[in-house]
C-alpha positions in Angstrom: -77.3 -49.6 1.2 -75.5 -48.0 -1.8 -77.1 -47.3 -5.0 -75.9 -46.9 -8.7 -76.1 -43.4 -10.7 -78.8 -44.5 -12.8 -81.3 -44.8 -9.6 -80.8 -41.0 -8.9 -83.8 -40.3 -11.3 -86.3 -42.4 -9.3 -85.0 -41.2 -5.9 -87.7 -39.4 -4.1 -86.0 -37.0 -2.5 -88.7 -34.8 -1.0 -88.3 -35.8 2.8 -85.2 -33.8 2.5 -87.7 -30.5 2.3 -89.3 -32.0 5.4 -86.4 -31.8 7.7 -86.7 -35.6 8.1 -83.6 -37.3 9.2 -82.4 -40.0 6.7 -81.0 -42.6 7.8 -76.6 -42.3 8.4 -74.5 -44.2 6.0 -71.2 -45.7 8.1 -68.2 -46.5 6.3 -69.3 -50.1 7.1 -72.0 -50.0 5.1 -70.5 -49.0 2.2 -68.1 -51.4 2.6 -70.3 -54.2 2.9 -71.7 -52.6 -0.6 -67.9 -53.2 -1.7 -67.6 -56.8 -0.4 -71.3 -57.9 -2.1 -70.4 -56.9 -5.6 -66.6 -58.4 -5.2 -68.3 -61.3 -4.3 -66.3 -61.7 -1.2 -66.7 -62.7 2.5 -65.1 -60.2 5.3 -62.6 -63.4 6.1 -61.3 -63.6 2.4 -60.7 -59.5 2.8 -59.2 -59.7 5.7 -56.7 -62.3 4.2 -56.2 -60.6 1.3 -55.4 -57.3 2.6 -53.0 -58.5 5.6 -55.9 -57.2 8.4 -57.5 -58.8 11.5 -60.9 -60.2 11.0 -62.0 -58.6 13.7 -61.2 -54.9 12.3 -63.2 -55.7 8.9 -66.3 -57.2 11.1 -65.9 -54.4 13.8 -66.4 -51.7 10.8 -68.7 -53.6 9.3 -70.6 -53.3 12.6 -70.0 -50.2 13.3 -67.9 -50.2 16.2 -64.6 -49.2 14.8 -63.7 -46.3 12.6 -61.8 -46.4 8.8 -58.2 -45.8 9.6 -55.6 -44.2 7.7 -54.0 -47.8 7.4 -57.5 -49.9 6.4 -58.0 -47.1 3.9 -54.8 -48.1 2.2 -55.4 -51.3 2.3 -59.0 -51.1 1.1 -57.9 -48.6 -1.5 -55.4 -50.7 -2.9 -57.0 -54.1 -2.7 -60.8 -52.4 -4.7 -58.7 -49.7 -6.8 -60.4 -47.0 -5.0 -58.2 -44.1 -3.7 -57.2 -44.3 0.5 -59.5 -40.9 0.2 -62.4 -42.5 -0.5 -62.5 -44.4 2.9 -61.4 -41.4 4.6 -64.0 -39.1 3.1 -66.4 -41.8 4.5 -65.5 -41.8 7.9 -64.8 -37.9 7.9 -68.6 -37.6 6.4 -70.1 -40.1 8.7 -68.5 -38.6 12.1 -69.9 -34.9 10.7 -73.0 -36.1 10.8 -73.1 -38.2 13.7 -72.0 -34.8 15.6 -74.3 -32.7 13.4 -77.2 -35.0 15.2 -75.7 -35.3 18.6 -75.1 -31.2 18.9 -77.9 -30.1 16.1 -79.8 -27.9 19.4 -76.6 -26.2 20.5 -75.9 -25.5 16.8 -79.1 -23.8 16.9 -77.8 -21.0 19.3 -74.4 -20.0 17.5 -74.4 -17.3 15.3 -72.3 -16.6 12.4 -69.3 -13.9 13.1 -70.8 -10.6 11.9 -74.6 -11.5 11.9 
């Protein structure tokens, strides 16, 4: 799902003008980006970083949410910063909510306006 730097020129990014909703990037996902180029399996991750299989295949899945402690642990083990993770989740449960209350959003107005 991820893509490198270079790939921004080719990018079409004119469905952003259109309102269309792209699709939402989960922390699992990028992960998964992580564990392709390391040329690892979740199992060998999960060994290496001292975590459950099942947390690595539930974010991987979607069903469980980057934690303060799997950030670490990610951070460490790709030499990435624990923020990185964290921004992830933080940016993918904005979203999520963005999308889940975008109508009620609609009907709030700014303090003063």
């Amino acid at each position: 799902m991820g893509f490198r730097i270079e790939e921004l020129k080719t990018i079409d990014f004119s469905d952003i003008a259109t309102g269309e909703r792209l699709p939402v990037v989960t922390p699992g996902d990028v992960l998964q980006d992580y564990l392709n180029g390391a040329g690892i399996t979740p199992t060998q991750l999960a060994e290496a970083t001292h975590m459950p299989k099942t947390r690595i295949n539930d974010i991987l899945k979607g069903r469980r949410a980057m934690t303060a402690d799997t950030a670490l642990r990610l951070g460490r083990f790709f030499s990435t910063t624990p923020q990185f993770w964290m921004n992830l989740q933080s940016g993918y449960d904005l979203v999520t909510a963005a999308h889940s209350v975008a109508e009620e959003l609609e009907h709030i107005r700014a303090c003063g306006g």
